[in-house]
N, C-alpha and C positions, 0 to 999 in steps of 0.2 A: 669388485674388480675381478676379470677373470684372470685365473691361473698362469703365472707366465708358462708351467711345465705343458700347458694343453691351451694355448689360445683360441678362441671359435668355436670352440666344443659341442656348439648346435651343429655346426658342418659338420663334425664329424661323421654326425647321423645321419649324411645325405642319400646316404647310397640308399637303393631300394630294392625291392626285390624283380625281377625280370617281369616285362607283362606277360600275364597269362594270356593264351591263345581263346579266341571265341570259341564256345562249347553250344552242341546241340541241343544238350540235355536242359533242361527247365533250371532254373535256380532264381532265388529269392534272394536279393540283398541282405544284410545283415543290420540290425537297428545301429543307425549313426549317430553322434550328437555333435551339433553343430559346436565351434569352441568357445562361443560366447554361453557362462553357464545360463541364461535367463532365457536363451533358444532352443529349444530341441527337436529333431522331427520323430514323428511316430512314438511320443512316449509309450503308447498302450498298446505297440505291434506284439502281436502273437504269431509266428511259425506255423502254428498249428488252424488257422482262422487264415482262409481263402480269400482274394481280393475283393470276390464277387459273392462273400458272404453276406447274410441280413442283417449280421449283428454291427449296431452300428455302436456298440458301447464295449469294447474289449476289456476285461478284469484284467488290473492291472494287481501286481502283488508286491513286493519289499524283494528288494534282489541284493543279495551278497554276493561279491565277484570275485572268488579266491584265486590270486594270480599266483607263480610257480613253475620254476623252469622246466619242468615236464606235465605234462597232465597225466593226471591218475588215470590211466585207458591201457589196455593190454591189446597190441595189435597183431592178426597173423595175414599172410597173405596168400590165398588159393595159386598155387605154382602154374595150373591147367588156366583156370580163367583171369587171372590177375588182379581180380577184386579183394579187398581190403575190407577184414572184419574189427570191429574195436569193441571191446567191452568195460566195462568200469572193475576196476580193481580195488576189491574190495577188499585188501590188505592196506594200502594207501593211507597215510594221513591224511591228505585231501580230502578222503571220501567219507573217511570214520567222521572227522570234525563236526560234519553236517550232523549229527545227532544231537550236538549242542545248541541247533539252530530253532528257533519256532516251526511248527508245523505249515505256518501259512509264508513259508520264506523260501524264494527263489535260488538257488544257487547256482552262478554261472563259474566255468572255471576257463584260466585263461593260461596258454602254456604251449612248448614245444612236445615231438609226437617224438616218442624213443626209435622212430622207422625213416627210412627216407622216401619220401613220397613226388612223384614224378611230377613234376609241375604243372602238365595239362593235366592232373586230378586236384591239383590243390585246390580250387575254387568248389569242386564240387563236392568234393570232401570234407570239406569245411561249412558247407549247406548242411549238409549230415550229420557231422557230427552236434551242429548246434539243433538239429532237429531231434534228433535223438537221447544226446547225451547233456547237450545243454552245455558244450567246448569249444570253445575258439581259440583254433590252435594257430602260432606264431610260425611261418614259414621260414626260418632262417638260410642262407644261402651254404653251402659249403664250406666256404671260403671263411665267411665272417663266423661260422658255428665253429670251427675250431681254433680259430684266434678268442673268441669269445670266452666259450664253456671250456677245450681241453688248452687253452692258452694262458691269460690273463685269471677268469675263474680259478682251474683246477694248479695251476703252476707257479702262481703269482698270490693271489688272496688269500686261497684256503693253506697255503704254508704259514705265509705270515699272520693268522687268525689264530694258526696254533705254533705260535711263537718258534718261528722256524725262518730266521733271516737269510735275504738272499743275496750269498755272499762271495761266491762263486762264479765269477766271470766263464768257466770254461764248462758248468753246467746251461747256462744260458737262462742261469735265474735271477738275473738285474734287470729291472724294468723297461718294459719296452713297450713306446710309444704308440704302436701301433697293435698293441694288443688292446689296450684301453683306449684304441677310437673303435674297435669292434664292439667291445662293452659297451662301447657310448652307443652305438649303432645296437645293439642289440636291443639295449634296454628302451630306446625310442620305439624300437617295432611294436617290442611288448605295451607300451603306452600307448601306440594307434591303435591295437586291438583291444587294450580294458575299453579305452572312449568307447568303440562300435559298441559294447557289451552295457556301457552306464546306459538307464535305461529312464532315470529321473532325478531328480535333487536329494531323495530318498535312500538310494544306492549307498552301499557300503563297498567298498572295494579293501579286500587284506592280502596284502604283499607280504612272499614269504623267502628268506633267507640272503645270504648272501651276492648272489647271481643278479639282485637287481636290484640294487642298492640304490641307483641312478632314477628309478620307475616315479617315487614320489617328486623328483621335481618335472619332469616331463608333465604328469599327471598333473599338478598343480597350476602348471604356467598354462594349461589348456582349460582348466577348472576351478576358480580360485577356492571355490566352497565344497571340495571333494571331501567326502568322509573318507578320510584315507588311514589305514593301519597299517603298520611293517610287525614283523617277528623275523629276528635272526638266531635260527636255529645254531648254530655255530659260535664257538667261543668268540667273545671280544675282547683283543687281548692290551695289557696295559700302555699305557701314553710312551712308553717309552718306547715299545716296540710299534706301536700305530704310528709314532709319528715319522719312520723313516718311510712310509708311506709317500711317495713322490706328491699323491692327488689326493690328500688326506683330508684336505681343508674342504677341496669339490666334495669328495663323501661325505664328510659330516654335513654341510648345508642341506647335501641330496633327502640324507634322510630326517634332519630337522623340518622337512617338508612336509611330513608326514603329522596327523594328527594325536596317534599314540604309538609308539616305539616298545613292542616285547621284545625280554631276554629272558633266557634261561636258570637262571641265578642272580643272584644279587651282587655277585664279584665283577660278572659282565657287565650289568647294567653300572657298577662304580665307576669300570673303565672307560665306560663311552661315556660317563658326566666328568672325570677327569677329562678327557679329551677334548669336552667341549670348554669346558673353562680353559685350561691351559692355550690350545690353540684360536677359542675364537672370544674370546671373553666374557661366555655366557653363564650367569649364576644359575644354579638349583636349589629349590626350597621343597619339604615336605609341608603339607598342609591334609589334616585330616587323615596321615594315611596312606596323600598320593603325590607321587612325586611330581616335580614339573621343573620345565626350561622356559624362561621368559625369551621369548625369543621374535622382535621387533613387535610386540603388539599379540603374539598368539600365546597361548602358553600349552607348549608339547609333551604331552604324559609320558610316563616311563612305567611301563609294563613289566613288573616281576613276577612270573609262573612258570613252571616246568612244562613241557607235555605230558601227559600222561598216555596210556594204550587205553584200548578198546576190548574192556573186557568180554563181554557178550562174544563178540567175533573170538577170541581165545578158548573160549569155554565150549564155544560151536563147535571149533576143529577139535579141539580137545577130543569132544566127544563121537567124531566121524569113524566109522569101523574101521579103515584105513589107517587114522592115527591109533585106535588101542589097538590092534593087530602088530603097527611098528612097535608100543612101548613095551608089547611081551617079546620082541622079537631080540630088543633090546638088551631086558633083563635078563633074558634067556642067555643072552651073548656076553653077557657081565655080570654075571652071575658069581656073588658071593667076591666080586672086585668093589673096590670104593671111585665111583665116579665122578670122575669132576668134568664138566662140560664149559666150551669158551665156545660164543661166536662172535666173528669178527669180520669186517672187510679188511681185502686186503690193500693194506695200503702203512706207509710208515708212523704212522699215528698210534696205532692201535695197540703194539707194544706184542705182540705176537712171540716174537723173539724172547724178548725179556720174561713172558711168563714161561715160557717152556724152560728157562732158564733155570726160574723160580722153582718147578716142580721138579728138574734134575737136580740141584742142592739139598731137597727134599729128601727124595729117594738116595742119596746120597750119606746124606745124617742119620736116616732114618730105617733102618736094617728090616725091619718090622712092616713094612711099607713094600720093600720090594715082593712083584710078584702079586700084590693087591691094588699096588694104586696105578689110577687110567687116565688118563688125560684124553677128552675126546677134544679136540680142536677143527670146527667147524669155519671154515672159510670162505664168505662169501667174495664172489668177482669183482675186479677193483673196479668205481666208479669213472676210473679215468687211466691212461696209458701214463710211461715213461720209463724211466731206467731206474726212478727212485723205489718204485711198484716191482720191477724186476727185482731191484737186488733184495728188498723185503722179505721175497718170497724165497729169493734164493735161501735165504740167512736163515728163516724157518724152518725148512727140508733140511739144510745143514744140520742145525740143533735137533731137530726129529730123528733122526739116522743117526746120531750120535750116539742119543741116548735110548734108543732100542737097540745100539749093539754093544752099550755098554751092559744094561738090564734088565734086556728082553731074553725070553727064550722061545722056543717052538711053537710054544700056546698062549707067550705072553708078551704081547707089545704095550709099552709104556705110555706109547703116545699112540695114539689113533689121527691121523690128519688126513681131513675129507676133505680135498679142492674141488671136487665134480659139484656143479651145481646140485644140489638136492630141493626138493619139491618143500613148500611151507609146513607143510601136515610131520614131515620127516624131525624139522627141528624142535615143532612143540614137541615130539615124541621124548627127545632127546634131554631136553627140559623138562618134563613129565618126572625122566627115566636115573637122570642124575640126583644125585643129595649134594652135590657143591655147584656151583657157577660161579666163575672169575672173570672180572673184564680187567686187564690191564692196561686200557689206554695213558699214553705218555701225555694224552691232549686230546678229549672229545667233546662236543656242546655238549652234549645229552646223554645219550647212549640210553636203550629203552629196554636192551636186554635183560636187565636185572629184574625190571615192571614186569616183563613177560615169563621171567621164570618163575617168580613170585605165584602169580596167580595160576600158572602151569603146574606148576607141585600143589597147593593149594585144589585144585580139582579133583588133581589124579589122586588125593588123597583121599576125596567122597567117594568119588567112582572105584577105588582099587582100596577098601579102608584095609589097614595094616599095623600092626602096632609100631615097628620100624621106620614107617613112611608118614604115618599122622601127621598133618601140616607142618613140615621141615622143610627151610630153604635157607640154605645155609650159602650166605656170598660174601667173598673176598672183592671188593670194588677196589680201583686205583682213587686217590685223592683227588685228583685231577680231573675226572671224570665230573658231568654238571647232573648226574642224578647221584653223586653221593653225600651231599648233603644230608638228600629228603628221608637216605638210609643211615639212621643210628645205629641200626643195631648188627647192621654189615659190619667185615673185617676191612679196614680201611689202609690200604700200604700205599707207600711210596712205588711206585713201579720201575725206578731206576734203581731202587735196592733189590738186589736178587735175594738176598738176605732176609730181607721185610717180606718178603712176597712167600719164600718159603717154608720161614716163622707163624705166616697168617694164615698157610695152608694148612701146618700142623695143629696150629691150635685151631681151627675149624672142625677140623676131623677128628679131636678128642674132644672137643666142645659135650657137655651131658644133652641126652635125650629132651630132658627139662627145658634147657636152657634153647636149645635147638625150637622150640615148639614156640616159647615167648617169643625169641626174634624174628617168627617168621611171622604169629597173630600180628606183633605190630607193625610188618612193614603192610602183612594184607590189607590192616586198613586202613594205610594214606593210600596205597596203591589202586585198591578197589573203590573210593573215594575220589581221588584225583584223576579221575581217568580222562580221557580225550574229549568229551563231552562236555568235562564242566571245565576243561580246560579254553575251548571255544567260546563255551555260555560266560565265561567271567570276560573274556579278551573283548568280546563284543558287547559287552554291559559296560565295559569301561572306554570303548572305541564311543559309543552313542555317547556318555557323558562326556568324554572329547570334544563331543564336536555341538553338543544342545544352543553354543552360542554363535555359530557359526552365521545365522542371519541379523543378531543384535549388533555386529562389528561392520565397518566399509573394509573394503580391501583395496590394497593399491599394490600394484604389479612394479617392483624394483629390480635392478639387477639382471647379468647378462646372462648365459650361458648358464652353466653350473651353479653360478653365482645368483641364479636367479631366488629370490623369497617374497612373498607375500604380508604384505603389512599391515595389520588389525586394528583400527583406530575406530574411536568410537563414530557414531550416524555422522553427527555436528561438528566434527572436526574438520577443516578444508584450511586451502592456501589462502593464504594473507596477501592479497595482489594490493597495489597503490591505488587502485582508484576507486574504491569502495571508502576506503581510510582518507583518502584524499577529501570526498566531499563532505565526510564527517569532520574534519580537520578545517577544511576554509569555515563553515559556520559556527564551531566554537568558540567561547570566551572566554576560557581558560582550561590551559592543558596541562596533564602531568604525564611526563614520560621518563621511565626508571627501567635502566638497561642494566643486563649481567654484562661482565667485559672478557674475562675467558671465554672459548667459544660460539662467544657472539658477537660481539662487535672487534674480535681479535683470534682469529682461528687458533683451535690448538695443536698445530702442527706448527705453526710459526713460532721458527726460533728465535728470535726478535720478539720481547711480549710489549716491548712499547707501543703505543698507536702511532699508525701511518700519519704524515701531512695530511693526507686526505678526509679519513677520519675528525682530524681536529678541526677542519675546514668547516666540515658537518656540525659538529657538537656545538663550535660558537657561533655557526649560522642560526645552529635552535635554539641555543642561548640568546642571541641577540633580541629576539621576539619576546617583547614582556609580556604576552599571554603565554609563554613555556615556562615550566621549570623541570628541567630537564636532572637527574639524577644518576649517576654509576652504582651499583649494587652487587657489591665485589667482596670474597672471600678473603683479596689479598691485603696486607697489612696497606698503612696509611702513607707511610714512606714513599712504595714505590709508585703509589699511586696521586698524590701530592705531586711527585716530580715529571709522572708522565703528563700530566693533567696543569703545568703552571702557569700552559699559555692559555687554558680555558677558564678566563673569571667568571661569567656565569654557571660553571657548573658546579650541582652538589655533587657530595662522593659518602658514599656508605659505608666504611672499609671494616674488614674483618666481620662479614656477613650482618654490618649493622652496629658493630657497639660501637665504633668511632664515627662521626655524622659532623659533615662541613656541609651548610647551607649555597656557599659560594666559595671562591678564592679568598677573598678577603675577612672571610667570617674566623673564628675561633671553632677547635673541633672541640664537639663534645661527645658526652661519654651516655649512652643508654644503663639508668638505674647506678645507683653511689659507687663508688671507687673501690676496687677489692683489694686485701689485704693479699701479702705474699705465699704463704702458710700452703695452699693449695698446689704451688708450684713446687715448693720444695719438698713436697710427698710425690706429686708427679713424676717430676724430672728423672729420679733415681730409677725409679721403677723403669720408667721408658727405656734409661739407658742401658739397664742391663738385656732387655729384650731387643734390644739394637746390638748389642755385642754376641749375644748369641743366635739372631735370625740374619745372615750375611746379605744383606743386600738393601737391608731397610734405615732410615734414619731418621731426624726428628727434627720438625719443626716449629722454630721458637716465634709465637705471637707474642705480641705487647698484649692480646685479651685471650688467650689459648696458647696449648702444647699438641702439635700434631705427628702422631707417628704412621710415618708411611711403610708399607710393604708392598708397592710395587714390582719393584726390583725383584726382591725375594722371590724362592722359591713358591709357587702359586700354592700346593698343599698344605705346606710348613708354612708359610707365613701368616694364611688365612688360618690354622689351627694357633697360630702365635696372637693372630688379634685375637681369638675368642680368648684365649687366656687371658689375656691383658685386658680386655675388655672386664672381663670379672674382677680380676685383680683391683684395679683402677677402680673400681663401683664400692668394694668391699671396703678400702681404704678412704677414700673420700665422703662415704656416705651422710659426715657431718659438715660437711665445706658448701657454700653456694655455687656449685657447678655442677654440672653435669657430662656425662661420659656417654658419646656417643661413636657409633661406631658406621662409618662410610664406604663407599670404594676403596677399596687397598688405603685405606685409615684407620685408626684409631684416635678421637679429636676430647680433648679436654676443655671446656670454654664453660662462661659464665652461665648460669641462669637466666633465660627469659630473652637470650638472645637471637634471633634467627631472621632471613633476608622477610620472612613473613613479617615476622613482628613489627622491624622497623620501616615497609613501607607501609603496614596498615597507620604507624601515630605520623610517618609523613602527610598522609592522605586529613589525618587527623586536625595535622596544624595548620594547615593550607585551608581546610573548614572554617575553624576556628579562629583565622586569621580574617576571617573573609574573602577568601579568594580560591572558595569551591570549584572544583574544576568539574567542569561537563564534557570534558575528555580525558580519558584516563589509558593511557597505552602501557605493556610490558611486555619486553622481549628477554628471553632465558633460554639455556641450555640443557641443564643438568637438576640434579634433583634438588638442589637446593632451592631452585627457582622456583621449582611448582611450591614452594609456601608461598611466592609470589602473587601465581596466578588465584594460589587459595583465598588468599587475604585480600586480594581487589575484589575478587565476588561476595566475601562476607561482611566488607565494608560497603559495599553498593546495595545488600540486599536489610541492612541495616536504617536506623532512623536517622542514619550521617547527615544523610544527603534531602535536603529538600524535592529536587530532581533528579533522581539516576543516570548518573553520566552511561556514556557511551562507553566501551571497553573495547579495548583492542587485547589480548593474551595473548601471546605470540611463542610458540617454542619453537626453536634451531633445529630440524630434522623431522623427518616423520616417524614417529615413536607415541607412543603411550601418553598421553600426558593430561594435566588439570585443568590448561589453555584450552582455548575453541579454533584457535590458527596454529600454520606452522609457515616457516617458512625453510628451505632445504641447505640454505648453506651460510655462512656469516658476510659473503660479499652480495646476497638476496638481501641481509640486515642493512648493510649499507648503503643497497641500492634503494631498498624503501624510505630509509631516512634522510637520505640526499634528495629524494623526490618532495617528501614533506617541509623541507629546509627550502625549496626553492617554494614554494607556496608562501613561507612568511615574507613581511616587508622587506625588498631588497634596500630600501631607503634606510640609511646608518640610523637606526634606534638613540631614542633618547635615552639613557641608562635611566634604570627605574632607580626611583630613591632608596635607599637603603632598608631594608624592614627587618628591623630583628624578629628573628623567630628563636621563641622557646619551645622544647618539646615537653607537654604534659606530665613530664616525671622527672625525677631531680637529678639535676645533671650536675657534670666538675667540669669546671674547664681547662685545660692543659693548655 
């Protein structure tokens, strides 16, 4: 169901971009793919291979398609002739990644141009760039680019990612509607251009960060079998704050779309599995090592890895004349000062303030300090506008200017703060040239700063060997920050303590020589190890085992808009129509049909659980057929089903998943295996009820054959951490009683030994043989997992010496999902529309009542 907050959501994505005017100049189309995946045109077009070339076999190669709201290209534009240069930016994570790539492996990137480009050049600019660089760039309109990226994106997502609610009516940060149809619209565009770029079945396409979160179902509904990755570089922050997310539910599906899901940390990746449990009720299991979300039929990876840098490119600059010329320029300049180096965007997140903060309490406490220590604070240009970005920086230059006229003097400023953009080569210098680096972000994904000072001191110390400077790199990282985990041996502060920050400063800078030298060996070698390379090499080693079953499953296309998902069922699964079963059904000689009654022949949304007239219209028209014997195969106690059931005397009833078994109305129930003593309950019961008094929301249900404790209600974390308790509890304690503790959906269920809906329709199937009245039709219809022992036990009874003949089988489950069955059918009024079909096939002529046949069941019964 789509979203009441965003109805039609594919419209939203109508808008298009203006046509481009006809151009003189030559251009070549861009490889398209048709949206049925099994169609493609020109899988093996090259760019580079002329219409009227001889080769009639073009090499085709494995193409990765890194999408990303900018593309890695550096643009300038000649003032005199107006032509447009781009070159690849070879600082870029886009660009480094590719090292992790095989050498025989394409990479296409897909993205917007940091430049605005005149619309009579976009087409041909976009011939070029794909000729040259191998980019196809996203034209965004003006309009929808800053609703999009400085609207929704940078004002709306990226606050609330790092827990920053928008609460402020008179800043204009409460959600709005029409920022999230540009996102809608943006993220489609992006989708029309990865398709131009898939190039075969082959293709890998990895979507990056938060800007296009929407891309995987776009991608999907045009693709069912897309190898598709995400990574959200950006924190993901907890259920509590995700969920006042207006379109929270549309994003989680978006990205459940995707075949494997990276995060940064493992605290991100927690919150988006809470998330999805809590709001959409999908479980997560580790197996092996790797996480997963079952999710209608697929099951979607969860990727836990940091990024790492690029060290080779850091060690390049390093060593450019330009950069050691800066880091004597440096030393020279700070000479016999203790350096401490920060770089930072600016923007509210980063904490800018509060370390400056940090270093004036310092110098403050610390007498011995003044007149030596430096704070260089290097500031890069905020990624996005506003007055939250203004007052930031205000608040920084206030605290700078403070604390240089508190103590500073003529030759000595305390703080250094560089806002002028400065060239790459400058800040390795700077990193090189410092023995401290602080990030104090209040909330960032990653932050890569600390990786880059790491192996930046690390250099500068073979190049410049010193006894002072020998491998030291000494960092204060904020906690909050997503690379300080991978740093143990960092000084680790809260960054809202000014206090903590300027304790971690001191003890940094008395920290021994010795100790200096260990903690920087061991960050160099996760650093130098984890680098950007095998960061790639692992994401896409685990993207391909993602996706290796992606042609052993059908797909079937569900759902509208946002809502839209993809559902994985095995080859031999399809729909159970009537008229396939029908002509199976007129030439059999005797039928057996054993229905579940929640969710299938009684939807479970209806508040009402008794069955309709209609319904029972059904049941004793199958009954009235002495070639049926039609059966209920039901969870619920015998009571309420005895009462629903009083006007149907041909039906049996199964109740309590089996242990209690009526042949007909009139029969005597019996009990599957001897009569249990009390003993089990009165250890049960207590137990249950103390974890009912303290899990608020859950409570217990008393069987005549079992004790069930639910936790629905409950708090979804607490309560599922309450059943695993209980679960063991209950196992440890009962371990000499005949039952068994298993554990369900928001359950915990205490029942007999050897009972299950499997068990007791295989000694059904049993006594019906052994009675002589073999059935050569055998139908079942079920919902839920208890039914698949259903579907199990009809096939290992058929595939058995049961059977003279092997009946026919109908296995039928309620939805399209997963399941044991080989049919499905979509909803519980399709269940009753099939059996109402079947019901008019038998004698409409009033049946003779069959004589009475006692049936015993093969194992020793009580009768009550």
């Amino acid at each position: 169901m789509v979203s009441m907050s965003c109805p039609d959501l594919l419209s939203l994505s109508s808008a298009e971009l203006p046509e481009l005017p006809d151009l003189d100049r030559p251009v070549r189309p861009l490889p398209r793919v048709v949206t049925s995946p099994a169609l493609m045109s020109g899988p093996g077009w090259d760019p580079y291979i002329d219409s009227d070339s001889d080769s009639s076999t073009p090499v085709t190669r494995k193409r990765n398609i890194i999408v990303a709201n900018f593309l890695p290209l550096n643009s300038s534009k000649d003032p005199v002739t107006g032509k447009w240069t781009f070159t690849l930016d070879e600082d870029s994570l886009l660009v480094q990644l590719t090292d992790g790539f095989s050498d025989d492996t394409e990479t296409v990137y897909v993205g917007s141009l940091k430049a605005d480009i005149d619309p009579i050049d976009q087409e041909y600019i976009s011939q070029a760039l794909f000729k040259e660089h191998r980019c196809i760039p996203t034209f965004l309109s003006p309009e929808v680019h800053k609703k999009y990226y400085h609207g929704f994106c940078k004002q709306f997502l990226w606050p609330l990612f790092h827990y920053m609610l928008p609460i402020c009516l008179e800043k204009g940060e409460l959600y709005d509607r029409s920022l999230f149809q540009a996102y809608v619209s943006a993220n489609k565009i992006f989708s029309d251009k990865v398709m131009e770029g898939i190039n075969s079945d082959d293709d890998f396409v990895w979507v990056h960060d938060y800007h296009l979160m929407l891309v995987p179902t776009f991608l999907r509904k045009r693709l069912n079998r897309v190898k598709l990755g995400f990574f959200l570089h950006s924190p993901f922050p907890s259920s509590e704050i995700y969920r006042t997310l207006p379109v929270r539910e549309e994003i989680l599906k978006a990205l459940l779309n995707a075949d494997l899901i990276g995060f940064q940390t493992f605290d991100y990746a927690r919150h988006f599995l809470s998330c999805c449990s809590r709001m959409l009720g999908l479980e997560y299991q580790s197996k092996r090592g790797y996480i997963g979300i079952e999710y209608f039929g697929r099951t979607v990876s969860i990727k836990i890895l940091s990024v790492g840098v690029h060290v080779g490119r850091l060690e390049a600059v390093l060593k450019l004349p330009s950069t050691v010329s800066k880091i004597e320029e440096i030393r020279e300049r700070f000479k016999d000062r203790i350096l401490v180096v920060g770089i930072d965007d600016m923007d509210i997140f980063k904490g800018i303030s509060l370390k400056l903060l940090g270093f004036e309490l310092l110098l403050e406490k610390n007498l011995k300090l003044r007149g030596k220590a430096v704070s260089v604070q290097i500031v890069n240009p905020p990624r996005s506008t506003g007055k939250d970005v203004h007052e930031a920086r205000k608040e920084a230059v206030s605290v700078a200017e403070r604390i240089n006229s508190i103590y500073g003097s003529p030759d000595y400023n305390p703080v250094v703060l560089i806002e002028d953009p400065i060239p790459f080569y400058e800040k390795i210098a700077y990193y090189a040239s410092a023995e401290y680096c602080i990030v104090n972000a209040v909330r960032d994904g990653m932050n890569l700063v600390p990786y880059e000072y790491i192996i930046c001191r690390h250099g500068a110390s073979e190049e410049n060997p010193k006894p002072d400077l020998s491998h030291t790199s000494t960092l204060i990282v904020s906690e909050f920050v997503g690379c300080s985990p991978s740093l143990s041996g960092a000084f680790r502060v809260n960054p809202w303590s000014v206090d903590d920050v300027a304790d971690a400063l001191c003890r940094a800078i008395e920290l021994p020589m010795s100790e200096k030298q260990l903690r920087h060996e061991k960050h160099y070698k996760y650093v130098s190890s984890h680098h950007v390379a095998y960061w790639a090499q692992s994401f896409m080693q685990d993207l391909e085992r993602a996706c290796k079953d992606h042609y052993n499953r059908r797909c079937w296309s569900i759902g509208f808009g946002l809502g839209f998902r993809v559902v994985a069922l095995s080859p031999g699964f399809r729909k159970l129509s009537l008229d396939p079963v029908a002509s199976v059904y007129k030439k059999s000689a005797r039928r057996a049909i054993f229905l579940d009654y929640d969710g299938t022949i009684v939807p479970e949304s209806s508040i009402s659980k008794a069955p309709g007239k209609d319904v029972i219209a059904i049941l004793n028209s199958l009954c009235a057929d002495p070639k049926n014997t039609v059966f209920i195969v039901s969870g619920r106690g015998r009571e309420h089903l005895s009462e629903w059931f009083s006007s149907c005397e041909g039906i049996g009833i199964a109740a309590e998943h089996g242990y209690f078994v009526r042949w007909r109305r009139s029969a005597e129930w019996q009990t599957m295996g001897a009569a249990m003593g009390s003993e089990w309950r009165k250890i049960s019961e207590p137990i249950m009820q103390v974890y009912t008094e303290t899990t608020d929301g859950s409570f217990i249900e008393s069987k005549e054959s079992a004790l069930v404790w639910h936790h629905q209600y409950a708090d979804h974390d607490f309560g599922s951490c309450q059943a695993k308790e209980l679960l063991s509890h209950l196992e440890s304690v009962l371990v000499n009683e005949p039952v068994v503790v298993r554990r369900g959906h928001n359950i915990v269920e205490v029942k007999p030994q050897g009972v299950s809906k499997g068990l007791v329709v295989e000694k059904l199937i049993e006594t019906l043989v052994e009675s002589g009245e073999s059935p050569d039709f055998l139908m079942c219809i079920g919902d839920d997992r208890s039914d698949e022992e259903m579907f199990e036990s009809i096939s290992k009874a058929t595939s058995c010496s049961l059977f003279t003949n092997p009946p026919e089988i109908f296995a039928c489950a309620v939805g399209q999902k997963p399941s044991k069955a080989k049919y499905y059918v979509d909803d519980t009024s399709e269940v009753i529309k099939l059996l109402k079909g079947l019901s008019s096939l038998s004698s409409r002529k009033e049946s003779i009542s069959r004589a009475h046949v006692s049936f015993k069941l093969p194992l020793e019964v009580v009768d009550y």
